[in-house]
N, C-alpha and C positions, 0 to 999 in steps of 0.2 A: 627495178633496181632500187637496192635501199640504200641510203645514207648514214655512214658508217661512222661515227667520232671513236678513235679508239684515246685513252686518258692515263695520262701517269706525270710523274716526275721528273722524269726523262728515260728521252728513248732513241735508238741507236744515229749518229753511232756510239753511242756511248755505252762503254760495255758492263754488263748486267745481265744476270739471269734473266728479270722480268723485260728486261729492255730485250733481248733477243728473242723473248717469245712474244712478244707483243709487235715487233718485227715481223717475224711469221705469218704472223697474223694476221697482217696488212694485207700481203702478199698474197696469202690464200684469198681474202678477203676477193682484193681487187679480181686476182686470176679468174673468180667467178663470176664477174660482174656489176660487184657493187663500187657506190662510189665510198671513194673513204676517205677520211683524212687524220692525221694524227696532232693531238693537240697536247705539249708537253712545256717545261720548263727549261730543260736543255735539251739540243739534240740537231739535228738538220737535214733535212728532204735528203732520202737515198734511193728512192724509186721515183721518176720522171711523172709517174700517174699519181703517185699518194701526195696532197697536198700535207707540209708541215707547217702547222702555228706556231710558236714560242710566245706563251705567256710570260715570264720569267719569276709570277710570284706564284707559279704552279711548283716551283723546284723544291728540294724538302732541302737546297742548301741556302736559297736567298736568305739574304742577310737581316731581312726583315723576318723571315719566316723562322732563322732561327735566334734570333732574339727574342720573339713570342715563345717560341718552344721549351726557353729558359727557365721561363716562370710556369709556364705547362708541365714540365717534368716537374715542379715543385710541389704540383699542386695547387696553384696559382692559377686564373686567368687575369691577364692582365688587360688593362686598360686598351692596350692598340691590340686587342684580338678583334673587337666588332668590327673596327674599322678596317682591319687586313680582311677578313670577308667580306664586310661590303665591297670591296672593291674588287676581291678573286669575284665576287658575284657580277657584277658589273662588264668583267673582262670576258665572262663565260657567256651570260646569259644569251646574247644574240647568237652565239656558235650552238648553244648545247637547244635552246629553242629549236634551230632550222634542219633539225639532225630526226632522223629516225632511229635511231639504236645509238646509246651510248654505252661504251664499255670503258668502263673502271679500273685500270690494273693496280690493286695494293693500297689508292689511295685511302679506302672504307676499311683498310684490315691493319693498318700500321698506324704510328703517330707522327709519324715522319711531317706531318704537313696537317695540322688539327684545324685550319681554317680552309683548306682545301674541301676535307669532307665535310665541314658543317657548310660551305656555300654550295657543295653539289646537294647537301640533303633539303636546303632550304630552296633550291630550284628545281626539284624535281616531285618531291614529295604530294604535292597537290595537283600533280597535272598527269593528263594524261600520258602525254607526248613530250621528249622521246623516251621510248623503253627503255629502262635503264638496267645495265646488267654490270652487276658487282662478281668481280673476278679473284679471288683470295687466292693469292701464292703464299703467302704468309701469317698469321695473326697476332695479334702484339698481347692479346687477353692470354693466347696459351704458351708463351714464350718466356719465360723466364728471365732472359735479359732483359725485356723491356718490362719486366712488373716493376720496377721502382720505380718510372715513369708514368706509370697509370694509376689515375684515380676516380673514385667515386662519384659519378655525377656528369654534367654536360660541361664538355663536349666528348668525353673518354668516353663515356656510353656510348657514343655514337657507331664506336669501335667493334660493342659486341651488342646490340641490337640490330635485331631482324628487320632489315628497312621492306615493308610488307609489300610496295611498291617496284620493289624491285625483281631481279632472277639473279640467283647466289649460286655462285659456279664455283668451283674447289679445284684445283690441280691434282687429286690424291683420293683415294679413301680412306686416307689416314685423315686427312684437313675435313673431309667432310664430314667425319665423326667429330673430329674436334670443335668444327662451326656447329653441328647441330647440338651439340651442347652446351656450348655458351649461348647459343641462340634458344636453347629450352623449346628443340622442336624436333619433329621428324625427320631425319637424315634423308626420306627418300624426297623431300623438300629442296634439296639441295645435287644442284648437276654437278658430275664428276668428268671435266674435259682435261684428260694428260698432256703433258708436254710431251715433244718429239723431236722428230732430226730428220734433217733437210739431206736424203741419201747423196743427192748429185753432188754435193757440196760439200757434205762428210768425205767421199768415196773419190771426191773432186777429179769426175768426170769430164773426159776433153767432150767437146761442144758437138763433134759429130756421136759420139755414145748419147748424149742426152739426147738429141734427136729421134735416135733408135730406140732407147725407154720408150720417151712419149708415146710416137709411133704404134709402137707395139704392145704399150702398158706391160712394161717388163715386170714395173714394180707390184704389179698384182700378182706376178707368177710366184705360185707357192707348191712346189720349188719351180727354181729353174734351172733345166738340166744345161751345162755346155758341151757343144760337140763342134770345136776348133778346127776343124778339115776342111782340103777341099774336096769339090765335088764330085767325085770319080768312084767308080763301083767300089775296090778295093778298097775302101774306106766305110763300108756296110752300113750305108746309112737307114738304109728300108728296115735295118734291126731295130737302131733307135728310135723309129715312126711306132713300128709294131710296140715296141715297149711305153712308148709314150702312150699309144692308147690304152695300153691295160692299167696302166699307173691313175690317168684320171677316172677308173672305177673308185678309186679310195683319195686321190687328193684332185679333186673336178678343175683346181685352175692351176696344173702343172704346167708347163712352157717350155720346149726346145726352143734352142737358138744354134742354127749351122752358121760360122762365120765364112767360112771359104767362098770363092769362087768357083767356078769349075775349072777343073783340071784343065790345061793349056795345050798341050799335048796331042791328045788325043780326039778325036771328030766324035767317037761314039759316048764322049761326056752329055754331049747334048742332048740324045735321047734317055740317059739314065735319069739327066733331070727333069725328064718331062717325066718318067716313069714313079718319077719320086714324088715330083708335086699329084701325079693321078691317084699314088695312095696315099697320098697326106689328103686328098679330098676325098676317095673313098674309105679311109678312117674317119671322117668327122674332126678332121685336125685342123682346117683353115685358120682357124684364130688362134691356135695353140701353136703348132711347130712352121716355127719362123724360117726362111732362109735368105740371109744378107744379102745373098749374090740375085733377089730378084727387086731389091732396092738398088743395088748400084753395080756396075764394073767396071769402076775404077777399084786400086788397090785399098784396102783398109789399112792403117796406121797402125802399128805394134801399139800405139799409146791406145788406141779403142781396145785394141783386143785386150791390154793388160785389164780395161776396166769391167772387161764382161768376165774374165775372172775373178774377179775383186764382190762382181754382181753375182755371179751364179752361184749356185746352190750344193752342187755336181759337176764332177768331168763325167762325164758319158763315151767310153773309147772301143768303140767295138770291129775297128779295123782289123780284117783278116790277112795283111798284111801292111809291117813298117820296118824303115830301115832304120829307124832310131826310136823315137817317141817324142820327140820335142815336148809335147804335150802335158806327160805326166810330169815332167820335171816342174815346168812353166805354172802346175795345178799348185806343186809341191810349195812353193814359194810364195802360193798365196792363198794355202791353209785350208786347199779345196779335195772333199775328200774323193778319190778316184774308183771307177767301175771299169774294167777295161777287160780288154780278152787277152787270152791265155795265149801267147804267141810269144817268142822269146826276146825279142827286145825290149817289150814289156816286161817278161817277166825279170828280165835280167833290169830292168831298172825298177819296177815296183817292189821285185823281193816278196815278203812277207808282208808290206804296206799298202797294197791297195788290195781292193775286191777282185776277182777274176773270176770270168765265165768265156766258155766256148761262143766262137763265134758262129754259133750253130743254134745257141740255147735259146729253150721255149720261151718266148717277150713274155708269156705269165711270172716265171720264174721269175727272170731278172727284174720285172717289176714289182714283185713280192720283195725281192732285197734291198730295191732303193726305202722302196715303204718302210720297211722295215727298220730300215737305217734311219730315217726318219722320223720313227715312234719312236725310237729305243736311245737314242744319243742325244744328250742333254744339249749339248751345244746346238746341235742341229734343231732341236725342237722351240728352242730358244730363240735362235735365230728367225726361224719361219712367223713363229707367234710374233716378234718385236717387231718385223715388215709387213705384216698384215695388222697390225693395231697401233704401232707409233713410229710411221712416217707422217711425215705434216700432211699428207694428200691424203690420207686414209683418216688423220684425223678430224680432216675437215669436212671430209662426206661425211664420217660416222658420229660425229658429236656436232659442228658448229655450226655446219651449214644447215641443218635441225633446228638448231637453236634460235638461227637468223628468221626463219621461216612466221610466219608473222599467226599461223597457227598454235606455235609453241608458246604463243602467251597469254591464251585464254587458261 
C-alpha cells in the first residue's frame, strides 16, 4: 500500500476542472488500495476513506497570498515572500516527509500561489522521499494571460524549470509539447495521463445497473450488443450467441447482455435456457454473453433497463416473432442504432431506419454488418475508442496505476 498526498489549491467540493479531476483521482486511488489523503486550502472530506487537510495558506486566494502576489505580478518580490514560505514549509513538511508519492495538481505550472511552489521545491528537492510527481493542467509560461505577470528570475523560473527530481505529467499532447519546450527537453521525458469521465455518474446509473457493470465489467465491452427480451424460443436468442461469436473474431471483447427473464408462461422456457447457457459454453462465451435472469428473479426496474440502453452499443433484435416491438422504439429514443429481423411489426416500425436480416441468416453475415457498422460510422468508432481509453477505470489501469508502481521511477 502507498501513501498517497494528492496537492492543489483546492479541491472538491469546490468546483473546478482541476478540483474534479483530482477528485477522481482519490477515488481511483483509494478503490485500489492505497492510502491517500488530500491536502488543500479550501475544500472538505467527500469520501469517508480519503482523509482532507486544510492548510489555508495553500489557497491561491488567501489574503496573505494574494497580497504577496501583488508585488509578484509587478515584478517585485517583496519582503513577506520568505516569511509566507517559511511558514507554507513548516505547515507541510511533517505531511509531505511521512508520505510516499506526492502529486502536484497546477501548483509548479501557474502562479497562482508563488510561495507554495518555492516551499514544495525547497522540501523536496534534496531528498529522496516522497516521489514527487508534478501534474500540469495548465502553464502560465505559455498562456498569454498570464505573461504580464511573469518575470525573469526566482521564483517565476520555478514555473518553467524542469525540477529534475521530479515526474512531469501533462493532461494533453498538446501540454506536453508545450512543457517540453519551455523545459528545453525531450517530450518523450514527460508522461501524458488524459482526463476522463466517471460513465456511472455521467450516464447516472440507478445503483442496481452499477452493480451489473461491475459484475460483469460492462465497461470493458467494446461493443456491447443489447438484447431486451425475455427468455423464450420465439425471441431467437441462440441467433445472437452464434453471431456473438463470429463478431469477437474481429472485436475479441464484444458483450451480449439478455435482460429478460424467462418467459412466464410456459414450462418448456426452462429447458430453452438450459439449451441456451450449453451454447453459450460451447461457444466459448461464458465471460462474454451475459444473462440477467441467472443473477436474479425478481423483476428488473424499467429505470435499469433504460440505463443499459443509454450503456449499449447495439439493439440486437432477431425475434421471429412480435406483436409490436417495444424495443426498437425504446432504442430510438436513446440514439441506439438497431439490427433487427425482417418480420413486419418491425418492419412497419423501423421502415427504412434500422438494419434488417432474416431470422434465418448466417451469424457470419450479420456479424460482418455490425463490424462493419462499427469500422465505417464515426460516431460509433468514436464512441467505442472514448470508453476504452477515457473512462477514469481505464485510465487508471492504463496510465496511473503504472505510474504509482514504484518501478516507474527508476
Amino acid at each position: 500500500m502507498t501513501k498517497i498526498i494528492l496537492l492543489h489549491y483546492s479541491v472538491p467540493p469546490i468546483v473546478g476542472g482541476v478540483e474534479s479531476v483530482l477528485g477522481h483521482h482519490a477515488r481511483l486511488m483509494a478503490d485500489n488500495g492505497h492510502e491517500v489523503q488530500i491536502v488543500a486550502g479550501r475544500g472538505s472530506q467527500v469520501d469517508a476513506r480519503i482523509p482532507f487537510l486544510s492548510i489555508p495558506l495553500l489557497d491561491s486566494r488567501h489574503e496573505g497570498v494574494l497580497a504577496v502576489k501583488t508585488d509578484l505580478d509587478a515584478g517585485r518580490v517583496p519582503k513577506g515572500f520568505d516569511p509566507l514560505v517559511e511558514r507554507i514549509e513548516s505547515q507541510l513538511r511533517g505531511i509531505i516527509t511521512d508520505a510516499d508519492v506526492v502529486i502536484a495538481h497546477n501548483v509548479c505550472s501557474l502562479n497562482k500561489n508563488l510561495a507554495l511552489a518555492t516551499a514544495l521545491w525547497n522540501l523536496t528537492r534534496r531528498r529522496k522521499r516522497p516521489r514527487l510527481i508534478l501534474w500540469h493542467h495548465d502553464l502560465a509560461w505559455t498562456t498569454p494571460r498570464y505573461r504580464a505577470e511573469l518575470h525573469d528570475g526566482f521564483p517565476w523560473d520555478l514555473l518553467r524549470t524542469n525540477w529534475k527530481h521530479a515526474t512531469q505529467v501533462t493532461i494533453s499532447e498538446l501540454r506536453q509539447r508545450e512543457l517540453a519546450e519551455l523545459f528545453g527537453i525531450n517530450k518523450d521525458k514527460i508522461i501524458v495521463v488524459p482526463n476522463g469521465v466517471n460513465v456511472a455518474q455521467f450516464l447516472k446509473f440507478e445503483e442496481h445497473t452499477r452493480k451489473y457493470v461491475s459484475q460483469l465489467n460492462l465497461l470493458d465491452a467494446i461493443p456491447l450488443i443489447l438484447l431486451p427480451v425475455r427468455i423464450t424460443p420465439r425471441k431467437n436468442i441462440e441467433l445472437a450467441l452464434h453471431v456473438l461469436a463470429r463478431l469477437r473474431e474481429n472485436f475479441t471483447s464484444a458483450n451480449l447482455v439478455v435482460t429478460g427473464p424467462l418467459g412466464p408462461h410456459n414450462p418448456s422456457n426452462v429447458k430453452y435456457f438450459e439449451r441456451l447457457k450449453a451454447l453459450r459454453d460451447e461457444l466459448g462465451l461464458f465471460d462474454s454473453a451475459h444473462f440477467l435472469a441467472e443473477f436474479t428473479t425478481e423483476y428488473i426496474p424499467d429505470a435499469v433497463i433504460s440505463d443499459f440502453y443509454r450503456l449499449a452499443d447495439v439493439l440486437f433484435l432477431p425475434s421471429r416473432e412480435e406483436g409490436f416491438g417495444i424495443p426498437l422504439i425504446e432504442a430510438a429514443f436513446s440514439r441506439l442504432p438497431v439490427f433487427c429481423a425482417d418480420i413486419p411489426p418491425l418492419r412497419e416500425l423501423g421502415m427504412d431506419d434500422a438494419t434488417f436480416f432474416s431470422p434465418d441468416e448466417n451469424p457470419a453475415v450479420l456479424a460482418g454488418l455490425i463490424a462493419d457498422y462499427f469500422q465505417s460510422a464515426a460516431p460509433a468508432r468514436l464512441a467505442l475508442r472514448v470508453r476504452s481509453m477515457f473512462r477514469w477505470e481505464a485510465i487508471y489501469s492504463q496510465h496511473i496505476a503504472p505510474l504509482l508502481e514504484k518501478g516507474s521511477w527508476s
